[in-house]
N, C-alpha and C positions, 0 to 999 in steps of 0.2 A: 442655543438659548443665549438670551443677553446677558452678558456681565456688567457689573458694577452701577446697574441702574436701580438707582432712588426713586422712591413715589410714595409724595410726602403733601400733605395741605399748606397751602401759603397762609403761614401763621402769622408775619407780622409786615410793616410798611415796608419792610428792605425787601421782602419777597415779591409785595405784591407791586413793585418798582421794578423791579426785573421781569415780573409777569407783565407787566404794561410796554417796557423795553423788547422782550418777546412778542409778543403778539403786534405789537405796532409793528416791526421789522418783516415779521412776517405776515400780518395780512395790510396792515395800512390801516386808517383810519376806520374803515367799515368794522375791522376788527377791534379797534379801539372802543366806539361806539357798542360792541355787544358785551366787552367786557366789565364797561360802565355799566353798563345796566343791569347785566350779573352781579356783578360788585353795589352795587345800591338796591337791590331786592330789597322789602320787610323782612321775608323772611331768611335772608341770605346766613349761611354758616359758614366758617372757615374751612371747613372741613367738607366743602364740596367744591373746594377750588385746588386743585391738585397740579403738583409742582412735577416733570419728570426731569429727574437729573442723570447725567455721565457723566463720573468725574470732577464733579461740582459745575459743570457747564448745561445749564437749560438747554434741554433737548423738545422739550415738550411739554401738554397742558394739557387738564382735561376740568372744563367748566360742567356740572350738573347741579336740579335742583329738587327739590321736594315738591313733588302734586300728589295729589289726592284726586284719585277716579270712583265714579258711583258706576256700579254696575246694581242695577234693580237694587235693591236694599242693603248690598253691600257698598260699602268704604275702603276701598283697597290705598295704603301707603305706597307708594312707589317712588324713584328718581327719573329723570329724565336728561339724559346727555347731551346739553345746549351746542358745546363744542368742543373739537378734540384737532389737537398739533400733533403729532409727531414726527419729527425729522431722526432717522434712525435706519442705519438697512435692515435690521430685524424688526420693521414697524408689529407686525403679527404677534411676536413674544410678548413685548410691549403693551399692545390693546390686549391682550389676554391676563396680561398683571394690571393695566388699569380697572378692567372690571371686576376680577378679583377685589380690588381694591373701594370698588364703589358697592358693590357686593356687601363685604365686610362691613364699610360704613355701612349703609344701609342697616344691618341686620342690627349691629348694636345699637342705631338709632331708634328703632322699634319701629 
C-alpha cells in the first residue's frame, strides 16, 4: 500500500496553478485545453477537481463531473471521470483511494 499520499480538491488559485503546471508538463496543450474546460463548466465544483499529493509534490489528478442519466422514468445522479494522471509505482492503491474518494463525494453530494 501507498504511503504518505494526500487526495484533496484544488481549493484555491495556487492549487489550481500547479494543477495547470501538472497537467501542461504532462500531457501539453491537448491536456491544457480539457482542463480549461473542466475548470469553466456552469456547473463546475471544486470538489471534483482532485489534487494527488507525495510528500507535498503533485503526483497526480483526477478531473470528474456531475451528469444526470434518464433511464425510463428514472433520474439517476451520477459522476463521470473526464481524467485521471497518476504517476506513482503503486498507481492501483492510488486509483482505488481516488475512487473511494469520488465515491465519498458523491454520496455526500446527494
Amino acid at each position: 500500500m501507498t504511503t504518505n499520499i494526500i487526495i484533496r480538491p484544488a481549493i484555491d488559485e495556487d492549487d489550481r496553478r500547479r494543477l495547470r503546471e501538472f497537467t501542461g508538463a504532462t500531457l501539453g496543450a491537448r491536456g491544457l485545453l480539457m482542463l480549461d474546460t473542466h475548470l469553466s463548466r456552469s456547473r463546475y465544483r471544486m470538489d471534483y477537481t482532485l489534487l494527488v499529493e507525495s510528500d507535498g509534490v503533485l503526483i497526480g489528478s483526477a478531473l470528474f463531473r456531475h451528469i444526470r442519466l434518464r433511464m425510463g422514468a428514472a433520474l439517476i445522479e451520477a459522476a463521470e471521470i473526464e481524467h485521471l494522471i497518476i504517476h506513482q509505482v503503486d498507481q492501483q492503491s492510488i486509483l482505488h483511494m481516488l475512487i473511494d474518494m469520488i465515491l465519498q463525494i458523491c454520496l455526500e453530494q446527494g
